[in-house]
C-alpha positions as CSV (number, residue, x, y, z in Angstrom):
1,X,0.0,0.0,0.0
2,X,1.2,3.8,-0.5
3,X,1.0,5.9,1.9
4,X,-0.3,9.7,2.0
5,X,-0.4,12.3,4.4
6,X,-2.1,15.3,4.0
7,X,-1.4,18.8,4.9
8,X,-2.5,22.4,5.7
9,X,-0.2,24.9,4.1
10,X,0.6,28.5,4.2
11,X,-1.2,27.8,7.9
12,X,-0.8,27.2,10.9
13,X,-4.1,25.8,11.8
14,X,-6.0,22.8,10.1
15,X,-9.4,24.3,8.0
16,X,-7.2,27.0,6.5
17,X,-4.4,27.5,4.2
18,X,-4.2,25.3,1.5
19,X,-4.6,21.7,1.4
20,X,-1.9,19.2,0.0
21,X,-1.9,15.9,-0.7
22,X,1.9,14.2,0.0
23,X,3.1,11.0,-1.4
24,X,6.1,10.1,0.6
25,X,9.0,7.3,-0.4
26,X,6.8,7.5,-4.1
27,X,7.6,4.3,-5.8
28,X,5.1,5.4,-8.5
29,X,7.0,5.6,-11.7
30,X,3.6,6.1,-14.2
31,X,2.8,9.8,-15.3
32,X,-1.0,8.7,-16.3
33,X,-1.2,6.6,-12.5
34,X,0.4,10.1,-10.7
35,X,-2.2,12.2,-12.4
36,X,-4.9,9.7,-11.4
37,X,-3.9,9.6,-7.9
38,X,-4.2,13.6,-7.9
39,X,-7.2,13.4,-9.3
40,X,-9.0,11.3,-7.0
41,X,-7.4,14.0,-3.9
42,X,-9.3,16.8,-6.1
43,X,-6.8,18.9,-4.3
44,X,-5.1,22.2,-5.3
45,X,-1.8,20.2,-6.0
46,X,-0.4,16.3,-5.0
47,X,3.3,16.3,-4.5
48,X,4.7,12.3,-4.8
49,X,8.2,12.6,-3.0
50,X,11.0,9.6,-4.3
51,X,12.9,8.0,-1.7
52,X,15.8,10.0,-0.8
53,X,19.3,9.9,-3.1
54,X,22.5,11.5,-2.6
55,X,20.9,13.9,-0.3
56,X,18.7,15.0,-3.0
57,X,14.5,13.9,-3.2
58,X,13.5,14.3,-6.6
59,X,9.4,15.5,-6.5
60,X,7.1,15.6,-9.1
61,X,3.5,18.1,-8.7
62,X,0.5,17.3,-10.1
63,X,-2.8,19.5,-10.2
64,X,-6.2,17.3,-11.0
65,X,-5.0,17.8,-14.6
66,X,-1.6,18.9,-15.3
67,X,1.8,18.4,-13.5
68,X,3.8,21.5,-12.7
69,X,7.3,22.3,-13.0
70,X,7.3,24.1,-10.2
71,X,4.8,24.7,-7.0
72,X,5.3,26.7,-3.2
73,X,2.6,25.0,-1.4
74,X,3.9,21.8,-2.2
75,X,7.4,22.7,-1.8
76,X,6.6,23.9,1.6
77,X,4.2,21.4,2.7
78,X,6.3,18.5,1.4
79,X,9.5,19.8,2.8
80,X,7.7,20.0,6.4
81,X,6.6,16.1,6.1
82,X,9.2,14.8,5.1
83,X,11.4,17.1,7.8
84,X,8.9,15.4,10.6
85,X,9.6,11.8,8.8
86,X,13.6,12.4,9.2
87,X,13.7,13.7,12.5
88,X,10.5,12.3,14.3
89,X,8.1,14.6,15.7
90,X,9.2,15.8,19.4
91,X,12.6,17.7,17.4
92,X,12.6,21.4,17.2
93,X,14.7,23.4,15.8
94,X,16.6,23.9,12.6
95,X,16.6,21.7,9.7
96,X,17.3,21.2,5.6
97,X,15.9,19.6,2.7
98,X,17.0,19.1,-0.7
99,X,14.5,18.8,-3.6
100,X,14.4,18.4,-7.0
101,X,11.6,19.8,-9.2
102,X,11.4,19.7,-12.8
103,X,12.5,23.9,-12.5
104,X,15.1,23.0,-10.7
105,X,17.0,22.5,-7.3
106,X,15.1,23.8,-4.7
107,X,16.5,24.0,-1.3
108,X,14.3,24.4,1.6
109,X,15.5,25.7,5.0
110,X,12.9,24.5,8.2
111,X,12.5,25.9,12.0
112,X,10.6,23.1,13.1
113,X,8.6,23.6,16.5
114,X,6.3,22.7,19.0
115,X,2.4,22.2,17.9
116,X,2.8,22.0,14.8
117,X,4.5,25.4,14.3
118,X,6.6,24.0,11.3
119,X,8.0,26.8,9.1
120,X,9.6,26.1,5.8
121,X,11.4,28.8,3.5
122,X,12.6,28.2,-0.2
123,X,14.6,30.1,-2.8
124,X,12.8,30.1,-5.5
125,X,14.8,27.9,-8.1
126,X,14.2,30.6,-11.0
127,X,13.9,34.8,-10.7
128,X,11.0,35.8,-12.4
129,X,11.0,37.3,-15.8
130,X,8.5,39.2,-17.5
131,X,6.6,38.3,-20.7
132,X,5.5,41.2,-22.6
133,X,1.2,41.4,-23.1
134,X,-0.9,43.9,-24.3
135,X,-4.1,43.4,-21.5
136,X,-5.6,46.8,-21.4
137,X,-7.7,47.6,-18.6
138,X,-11.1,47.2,-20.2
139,X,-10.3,43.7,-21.1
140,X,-8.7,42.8,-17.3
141,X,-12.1,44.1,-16.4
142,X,-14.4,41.8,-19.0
143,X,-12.1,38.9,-18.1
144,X,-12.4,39.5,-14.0
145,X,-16.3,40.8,-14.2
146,X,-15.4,43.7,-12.9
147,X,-15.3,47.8,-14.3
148,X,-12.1,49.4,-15.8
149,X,-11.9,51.5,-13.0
150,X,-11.9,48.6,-10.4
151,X,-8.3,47.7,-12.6
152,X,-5.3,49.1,-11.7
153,X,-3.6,51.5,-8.8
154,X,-0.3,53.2,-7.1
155,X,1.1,53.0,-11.1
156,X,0.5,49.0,-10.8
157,X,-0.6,47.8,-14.1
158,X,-1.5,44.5,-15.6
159,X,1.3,41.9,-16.4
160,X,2.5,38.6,-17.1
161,X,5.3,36.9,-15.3
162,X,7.0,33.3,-15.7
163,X,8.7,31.8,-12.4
164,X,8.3,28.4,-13.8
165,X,4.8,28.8,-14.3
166,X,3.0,31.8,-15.7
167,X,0.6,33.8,-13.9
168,X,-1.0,37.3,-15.1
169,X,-1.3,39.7,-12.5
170,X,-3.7,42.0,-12.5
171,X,-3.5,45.0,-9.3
172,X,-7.0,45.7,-8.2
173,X,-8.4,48.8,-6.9
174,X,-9.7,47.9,-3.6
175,X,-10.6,45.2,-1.0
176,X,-13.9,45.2,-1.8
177,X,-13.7,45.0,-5.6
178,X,-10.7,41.9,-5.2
179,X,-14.0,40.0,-3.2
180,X,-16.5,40.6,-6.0
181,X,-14.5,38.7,-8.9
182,X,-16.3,36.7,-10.9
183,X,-13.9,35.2,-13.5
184,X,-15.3,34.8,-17.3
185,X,-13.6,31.6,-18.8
186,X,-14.8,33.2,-22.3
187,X,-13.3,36.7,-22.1
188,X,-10.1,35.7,-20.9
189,X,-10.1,32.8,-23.6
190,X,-11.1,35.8,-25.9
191,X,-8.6,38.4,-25.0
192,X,-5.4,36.1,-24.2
193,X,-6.1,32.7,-26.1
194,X,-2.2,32.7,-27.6
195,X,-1.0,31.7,-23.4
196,X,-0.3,28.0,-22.5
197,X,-1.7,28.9,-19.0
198,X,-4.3,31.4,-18.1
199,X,-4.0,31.6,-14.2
200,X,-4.6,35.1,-12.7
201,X,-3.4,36.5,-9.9
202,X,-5.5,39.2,-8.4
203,X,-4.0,41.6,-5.8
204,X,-4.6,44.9,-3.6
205,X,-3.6,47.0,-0.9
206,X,-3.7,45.4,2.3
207,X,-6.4,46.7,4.8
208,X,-4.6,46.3,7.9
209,X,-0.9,45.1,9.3
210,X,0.6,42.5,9.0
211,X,-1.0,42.2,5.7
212,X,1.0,43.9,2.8
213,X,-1.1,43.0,-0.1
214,X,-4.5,41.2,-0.3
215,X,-4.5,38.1,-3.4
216,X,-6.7,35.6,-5.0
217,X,-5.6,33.6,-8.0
218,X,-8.1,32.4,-10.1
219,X,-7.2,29.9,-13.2
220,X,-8.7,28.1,-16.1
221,X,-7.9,24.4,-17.1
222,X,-5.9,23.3,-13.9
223,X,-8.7,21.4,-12.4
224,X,-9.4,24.2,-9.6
225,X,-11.3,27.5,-10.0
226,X,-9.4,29.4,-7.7
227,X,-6.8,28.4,-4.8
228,X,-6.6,29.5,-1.2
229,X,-2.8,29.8,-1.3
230,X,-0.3,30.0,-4.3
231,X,3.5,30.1,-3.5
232,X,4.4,30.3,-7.5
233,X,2.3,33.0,-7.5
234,X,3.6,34.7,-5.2
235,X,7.1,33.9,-6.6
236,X,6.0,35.5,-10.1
237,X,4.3,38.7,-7.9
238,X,7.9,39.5,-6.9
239,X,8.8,40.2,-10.5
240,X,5.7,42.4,-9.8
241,X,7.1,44.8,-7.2
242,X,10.4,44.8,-8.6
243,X,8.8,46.1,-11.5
244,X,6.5,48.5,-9.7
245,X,7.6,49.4,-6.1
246,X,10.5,51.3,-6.5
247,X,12.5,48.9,-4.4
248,X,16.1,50.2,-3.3
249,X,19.0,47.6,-3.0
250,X,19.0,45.6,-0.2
251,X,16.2,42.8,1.0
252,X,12.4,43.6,1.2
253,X,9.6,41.8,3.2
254,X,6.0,41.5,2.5
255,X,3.3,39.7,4.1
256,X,0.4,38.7,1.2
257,X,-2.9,37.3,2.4
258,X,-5.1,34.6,0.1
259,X,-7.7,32.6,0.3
260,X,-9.9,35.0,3.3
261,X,-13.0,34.9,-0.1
262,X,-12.5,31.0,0.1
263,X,-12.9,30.4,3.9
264,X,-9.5,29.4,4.2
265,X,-7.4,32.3,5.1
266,X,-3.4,32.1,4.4
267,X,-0.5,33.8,4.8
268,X,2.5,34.0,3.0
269,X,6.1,35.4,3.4
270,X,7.7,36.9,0.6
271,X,11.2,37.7,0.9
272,X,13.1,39.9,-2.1
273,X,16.8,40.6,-2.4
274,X,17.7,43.7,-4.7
275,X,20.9,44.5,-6.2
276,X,22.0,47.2,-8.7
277,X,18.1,48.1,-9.3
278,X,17.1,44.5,-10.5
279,X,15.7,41.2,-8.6
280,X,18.3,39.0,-7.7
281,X,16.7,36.5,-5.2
282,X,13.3,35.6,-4.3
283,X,12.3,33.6,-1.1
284,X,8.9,32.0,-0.2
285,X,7.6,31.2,3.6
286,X,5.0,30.0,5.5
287,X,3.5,27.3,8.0
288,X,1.9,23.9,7.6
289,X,-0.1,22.0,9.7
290,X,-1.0,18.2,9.1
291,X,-4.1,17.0,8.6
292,X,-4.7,13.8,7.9
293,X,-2.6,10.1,7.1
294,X,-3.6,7.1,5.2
295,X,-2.8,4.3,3.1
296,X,-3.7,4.1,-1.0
297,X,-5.6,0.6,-1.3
């Protein structure tokens, strides 16, 4: 029998954050039986983790209908079970692991403690680079069911960033506009068709500290309307604020809230590294909290 766990990520409370399925020691060497498997979770993302080689696991991610190159909340989740499964569960303190994604080396850097206060920080295996679109306001609008003047604020414009995986992000006017989008599968089909990946990452002001910015990412054709908490999002959103914030040199922090629309609030930390004016190093953080174990019949 295999055996899953599941997990709460980007939390540090179960019924929040977002879930992840984990295969660990993954014998499973079948692309079609991996998607399968994820698609009987239905979750966000399934990570399957191979037994550990040369101090390396090598991971693959699968959505309900695609597999990903790269992926934080299974990075961070995965890393934290299989930190637990190598040191037992009564250790605190600090602790490594070493995977390998189809993006690249990821190494993940762990302050495990009590209660399930696990907290896992990656650097992202790729900087963010920016894909040229023409995505006016108007259209943003059509595709998000919002008005052109709900699109758009501070100088922040609509882009497109790749991280590993693409996401368009769109800056929103306000709090209350973010909680009344109502993505249209045919606009955005309409107005972006010539993308591999239409997954949209919607973001504001935050309202009140600790919260920087306020995001939801909604996406079409990975087998989940919208998620509760996207680290590769938030990866590609640093590209975003290099571009727009006017960051000096030196390392930024920023606190980016998801899922509070879905009933499963999350939190994620977003670490940036500046030098000479451009990004030169992007970290992702947060919490997980386990769930639930089994066994695959």
């Amino acid at each position: 029998m295999t055996k899953f766990q599941i997990y709460d990520v980007f939390t540090k409370t179960t019924f929040s954050g977002n879930p992840l399925a984990i295969i660990p020691d993954a014998k499973i060497t079948s692309d079609a039986q991996m998607l399968q498997i994820a698609k009987e979770f239905n979750l966000s993302e399934t990570i399957f983790i191979s037994p550990k080689q040369d101090g390396y696991y090598t991971v693959r991610i699968f959505t309900p209908s695609a597999e990903l190159a790269f992926a934080g909340h299974p990075t961070i989740g995965g890393a934290i079970a299989i930190a637990r499964q190598e040191v037992g569960a009564e250790f605190t303190g600090i602790h490594k692991v070493i995977f390998i994604e189809k993006a690249g080396l990821v190494e993940i850097n762990l302050q495990l403690g009590k209660q399930g206060h696990d907290y896992a920080e990656f650097i992202a295996p790729k900087i963010p680079q920016e894909i040229k679109i023409d995505l006016t306001a108007t259209q943003a609008a059509e595709i998000l069911g919002l008005t052109p003047a709900d699109i758009g604020f501070a100088g922040h414009n609509p882009s497109l960033f790749d991280c590993g995986t693409r996401f368009f992000a769109i800056p929103i006017q306000s709090r209350a506009a973010l909680r009344q989008i109502k993505l249209n599968a045919t606009a955005a089909q309409k107005h972006i068709a010539d993308q591999p990946h239409l997954a949209f990452y919607c973001y504001c002001a935050g309202e009140a500290e600790p919260v920087d910015f306020s995001t939801r990412m909604f996406s079409i054709g990975w087998g989940m309307a919208e998620d509760p908490a996207t680290g590769s999002a938030a990866t590609s959103f640093a590209g975003v604020l290099a571009k727009y914030q006017d960051l000096t040199d030196g390392a930024h922090k920023f606190v980016l809230e998801q899922g509070v629309d879905m009933g499963r609030p999350s939190e994620i930390y977003l670490d940036i590294s500046m030098a000479q004016g451009l990004l030169n190093q992007v970290k992702i953080g947060g919490y997980a909290a386990p769930f639930s174990h089994g066994n695959i019949i």
